[in-house]
N, C-alpha and C positions, 0 to 999 in steps of 0.2 A: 504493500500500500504506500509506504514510505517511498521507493521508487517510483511509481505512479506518477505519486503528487510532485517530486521534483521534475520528472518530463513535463506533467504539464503545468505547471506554475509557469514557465516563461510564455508558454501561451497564452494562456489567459490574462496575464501582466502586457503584452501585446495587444490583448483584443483591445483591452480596457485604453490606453493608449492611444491606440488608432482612433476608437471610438469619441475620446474626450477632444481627440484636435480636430476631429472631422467638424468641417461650418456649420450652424443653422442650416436648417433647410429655409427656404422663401419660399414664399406665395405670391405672384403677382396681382394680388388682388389690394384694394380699394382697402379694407380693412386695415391689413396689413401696414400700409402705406398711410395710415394714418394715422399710425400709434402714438404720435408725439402728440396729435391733439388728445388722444383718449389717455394720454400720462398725466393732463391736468384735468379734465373734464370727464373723468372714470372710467370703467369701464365700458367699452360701447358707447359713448359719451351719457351714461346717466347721470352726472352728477360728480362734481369734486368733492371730497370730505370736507370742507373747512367753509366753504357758505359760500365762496365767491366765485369758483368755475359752476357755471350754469350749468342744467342738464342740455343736449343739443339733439338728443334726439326724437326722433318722430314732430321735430320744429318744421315749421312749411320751408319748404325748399325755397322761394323766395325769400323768403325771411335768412336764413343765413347764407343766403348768397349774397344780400347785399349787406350783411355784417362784416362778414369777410372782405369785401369792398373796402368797406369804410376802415378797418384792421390796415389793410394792403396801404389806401390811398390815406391815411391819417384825419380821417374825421372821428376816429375813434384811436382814443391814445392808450398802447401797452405795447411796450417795447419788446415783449417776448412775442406776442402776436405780429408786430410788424417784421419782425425778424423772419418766422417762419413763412410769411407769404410772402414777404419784398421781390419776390425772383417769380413766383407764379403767376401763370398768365389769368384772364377772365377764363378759358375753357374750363381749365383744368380748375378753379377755385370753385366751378359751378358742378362738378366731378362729384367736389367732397359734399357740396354741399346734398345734393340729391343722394348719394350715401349715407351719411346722417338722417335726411329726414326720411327716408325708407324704412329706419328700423323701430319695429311696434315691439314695445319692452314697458313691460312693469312700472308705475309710478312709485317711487318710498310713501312710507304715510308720512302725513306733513306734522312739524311740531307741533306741541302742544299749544297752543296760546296762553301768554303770558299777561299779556297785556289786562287793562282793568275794563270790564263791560260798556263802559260809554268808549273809549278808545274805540274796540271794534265796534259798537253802533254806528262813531262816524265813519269808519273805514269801511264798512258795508257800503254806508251811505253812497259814501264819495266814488266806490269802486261801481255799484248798480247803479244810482242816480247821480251822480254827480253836485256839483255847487255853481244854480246859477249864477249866484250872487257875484261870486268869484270868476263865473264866465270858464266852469272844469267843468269838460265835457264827462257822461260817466265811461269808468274803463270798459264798460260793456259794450257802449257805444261804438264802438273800433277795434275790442278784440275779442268780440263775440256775447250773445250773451250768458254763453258758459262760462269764460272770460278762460278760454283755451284753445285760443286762436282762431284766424281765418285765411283757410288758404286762398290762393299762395303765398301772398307778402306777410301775413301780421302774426308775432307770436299771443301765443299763450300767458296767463302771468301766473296760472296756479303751478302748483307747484314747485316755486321758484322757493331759495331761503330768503328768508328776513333780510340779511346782509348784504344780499347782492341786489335785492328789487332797491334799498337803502342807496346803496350807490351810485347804481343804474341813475337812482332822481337826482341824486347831490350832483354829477357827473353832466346833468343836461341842464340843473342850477348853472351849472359852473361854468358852462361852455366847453367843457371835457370831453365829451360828445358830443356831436351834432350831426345831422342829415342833410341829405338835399333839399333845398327851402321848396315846398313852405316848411319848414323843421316845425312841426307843430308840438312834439314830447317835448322841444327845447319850453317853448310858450307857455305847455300847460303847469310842467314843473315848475316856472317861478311865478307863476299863481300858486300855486298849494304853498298854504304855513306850512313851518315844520313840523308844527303839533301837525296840522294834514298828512304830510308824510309819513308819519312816524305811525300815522292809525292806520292807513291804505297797508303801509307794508305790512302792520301788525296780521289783518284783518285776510288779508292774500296769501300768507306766508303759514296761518295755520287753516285755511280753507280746505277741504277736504278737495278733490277731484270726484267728478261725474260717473257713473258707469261707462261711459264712452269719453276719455281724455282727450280724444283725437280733434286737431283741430277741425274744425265746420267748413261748409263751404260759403265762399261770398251770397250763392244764389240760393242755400238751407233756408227751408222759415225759421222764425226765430222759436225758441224753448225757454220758457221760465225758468230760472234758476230755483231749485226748490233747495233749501235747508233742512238741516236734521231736525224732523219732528215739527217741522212747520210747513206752514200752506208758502204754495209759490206767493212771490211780492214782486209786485209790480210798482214802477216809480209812483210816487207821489206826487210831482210835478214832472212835467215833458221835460225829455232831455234834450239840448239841444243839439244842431246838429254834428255829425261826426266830422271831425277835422281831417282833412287830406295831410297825412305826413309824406314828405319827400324821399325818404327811405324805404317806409313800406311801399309803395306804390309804382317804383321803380319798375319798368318793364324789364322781364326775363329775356335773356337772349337764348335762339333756338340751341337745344344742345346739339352737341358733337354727334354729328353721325359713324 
């Protein structure tokens, strides 16, 4: 036995060897090729750990093609994002972008809410009916009235964390982001107080998601938003009308054949 084992001990100490330097295998695929995005934005892109990479997947395909745009062309400022697209062209940015929004994957349940019961009253408010007062149209108005998107251009905003919808505002406060004019999210954001902000995202960021999360289509009828254990609510004053943003509305260029 002891013989044996020394004949083949150098074999097996070969196989291992051989086997430890041999490359990855690759895939040419779409996935594959876009692991650096799914190294901050999760797996699949469901979601970074830490609040601030977005989920990106089953987003309208519109909708993050012209993120990426604005990433590439600097109307939206992250230096780790312009870095990876500086060199890609339109085809190929609209590649990734229909591979992300292709893939139908699981929503996390959304946090807890923390916030104190009038916070989210207005943040209901402000998110389904809006503040004439203030001239804010409501988020339903524009991104559904699931308020989980409209394909192709507009996202979703459930399921998003606290942190990043928080930013998202501060960031079109600030002029940190902006669109193609009419940049309307830039407008609505510096109407909203803080205190406004600070309930919308409370109010969005512990919202549950629908049976169907899937963004709607422009030409769907619309669906009442119903809450747990309550009757659907409809606004209490007209909303006005929805604002044309520059970004969402962007027309799609035909893809690559």
């Amino acid at each position: 036995m002891r013989g044996l084992l020394r004949l083949l001990l150098p074999a097996l100490l070969c196989a291992c060897a051989t086997a430890a330097a041999a490359p990855a295998s690759f895939q040419d695929t779409m996935a594959q090729r876009t692991l650096a995005c799914t190294s901050c934005h999760g797996k699949e892109g469901r979601a970074g750990p830490d609040g601030y990479y977005p989920r990106i997947a089953g987003k309208p395909v519109g909708y993050l093609y012209n993120q990426l745009l604005h990433f590439r062309d600097g109307r939206r400022n992250y230096g780790l994002m312009a870095g990876l697209l500086e060199t890609l062209s339109d085809d190929y940015l609209l590649q990734i972008a229909q591979h992300f929004a292709a893939l139908d994957l699981p929503y996390a349940a959304p946090h807890r809410a923390t916030a104190a019961p009038e916070v989210l009253e207005r943040g209901r408010a402000l998110a389904l009916q809006g503040d004439a007062e203030r001239r804010v149209p409501a988020c339903a108005s524009c991104h559904g009235k699931a308020l989980t998107g409209v394909t192709p251009n507009i996202p979703g905003l459930l399921g998003l964390p606290r942190d990043y919808l928080n930013a998202q505002l501060g960031a079109w406060r600030t002029g940190q982001r902006r669109a193609l004019a009419p940049d309307c999210m830039a407008e609505i954001a510096r109407r909203l107080a803080p205190d406004d902000v600070n309930a919308v995202t409370a109010w969005l960021a512990a919202e549950p998601l629908p049976a169907n999360p899937k963004p709607v289509s422009a030409d769907a009828p619309a669906t009442p938003r119903r809450g747990k254990g309550r009757k659907a609510q409809a606004p209490a004053t007209p909303e006005p009308p929805p604002m044309r943003c520059g970004s969402a509305h962007a027309a799609l260029p035909e893809p690559a054949r």
